[in-house]
N, C-alpha and C positions, 0 to 999 in steps of 0.2 A: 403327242406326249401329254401325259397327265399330270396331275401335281403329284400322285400317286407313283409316277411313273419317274418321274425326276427325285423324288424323296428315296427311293429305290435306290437309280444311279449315284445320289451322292453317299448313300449308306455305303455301297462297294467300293466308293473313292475315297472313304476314310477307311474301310478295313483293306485295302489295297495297300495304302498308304502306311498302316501300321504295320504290314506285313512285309513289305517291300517283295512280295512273288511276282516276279517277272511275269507269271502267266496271267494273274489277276491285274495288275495293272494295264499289260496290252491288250484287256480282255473289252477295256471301258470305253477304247478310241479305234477307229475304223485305221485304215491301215493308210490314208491318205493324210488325218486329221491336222490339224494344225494346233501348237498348244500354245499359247502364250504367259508366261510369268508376270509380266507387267504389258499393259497396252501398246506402249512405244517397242517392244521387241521383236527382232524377227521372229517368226514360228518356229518351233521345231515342227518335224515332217513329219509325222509318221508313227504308229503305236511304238515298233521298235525305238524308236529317237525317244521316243518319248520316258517311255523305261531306261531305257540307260540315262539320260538326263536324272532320273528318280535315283537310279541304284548308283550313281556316279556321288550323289549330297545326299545322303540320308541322315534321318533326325534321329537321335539315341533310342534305343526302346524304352517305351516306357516314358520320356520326358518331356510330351506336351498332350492335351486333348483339343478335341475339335466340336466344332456342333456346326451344321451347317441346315439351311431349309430353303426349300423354292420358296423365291418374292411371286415374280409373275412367269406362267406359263403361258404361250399361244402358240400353236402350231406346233413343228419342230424347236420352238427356239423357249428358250429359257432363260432367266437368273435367281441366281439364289442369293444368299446372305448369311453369315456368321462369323464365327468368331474361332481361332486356334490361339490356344493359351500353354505356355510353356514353362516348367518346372523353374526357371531361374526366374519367372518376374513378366517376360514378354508377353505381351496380349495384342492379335492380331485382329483387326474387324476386316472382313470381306466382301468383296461383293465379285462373283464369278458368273460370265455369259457364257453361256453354252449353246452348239446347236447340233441336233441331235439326228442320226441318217434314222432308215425305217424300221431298221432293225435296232433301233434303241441304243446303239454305241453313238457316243460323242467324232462330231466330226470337226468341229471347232470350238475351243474352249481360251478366253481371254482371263485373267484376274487381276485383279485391283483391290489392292489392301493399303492401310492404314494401319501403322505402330501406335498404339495407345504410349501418349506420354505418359 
């Protein structure tokens, strides 16, 4: 993977994300992957799990942005870094590890955020 190449994947994880299209979202994780919300959680399994977990808590349309960017790329594996800022006030900082099969879909993805007091 490239920096290129990850800048790419997170662009489709935030218009996924605002879309909430089942097919766009399952389109970013291999079909074994593992997703984690915070680091201490078990995984979810699987692009399917993974989607419904999304489409089960969705965010209002329209009421936060995102900006995300690769930190450091090597090999398959990844992290990135930003921020999702939300209509009422919340301001979330990020940092998300990814590790990526050969065909460019995520096959393990961990995140670790920080609530701005």
């Amino acid at each position: 993977m490239t920096r290129s190449d990850v800048q790419a994947w997170l662009d489709r994880y935030v218009a996924a994300w605002n879309s909430y299209d089942r097919a766009s979202i399952e389109a970013l994780f291999t079909e074994d992957a593992e997703y984690q919300y915070h680091p201490y959680d078990e995984p979810l399994v699987g692009a399917s799990a993974i989607a419904d977990s999304w489409l089960g808590d969705q965010d209002e349309p329209g009421s936060w942005s995102a900006s995300y960017q690769p930190h450091l790329v090597e090999g398959n594996k990844a992290t990135a870094t930003g921020t999702t800022s939300y209509e009422d006030g919340r301001t979330f900082w990020n940092m998300w590890e990814m590790e990526f099969a050969p065909d460019g879909r995520c096959q393990r993805f961990v995140e670790w955020f920080m609530r701005q007091p």
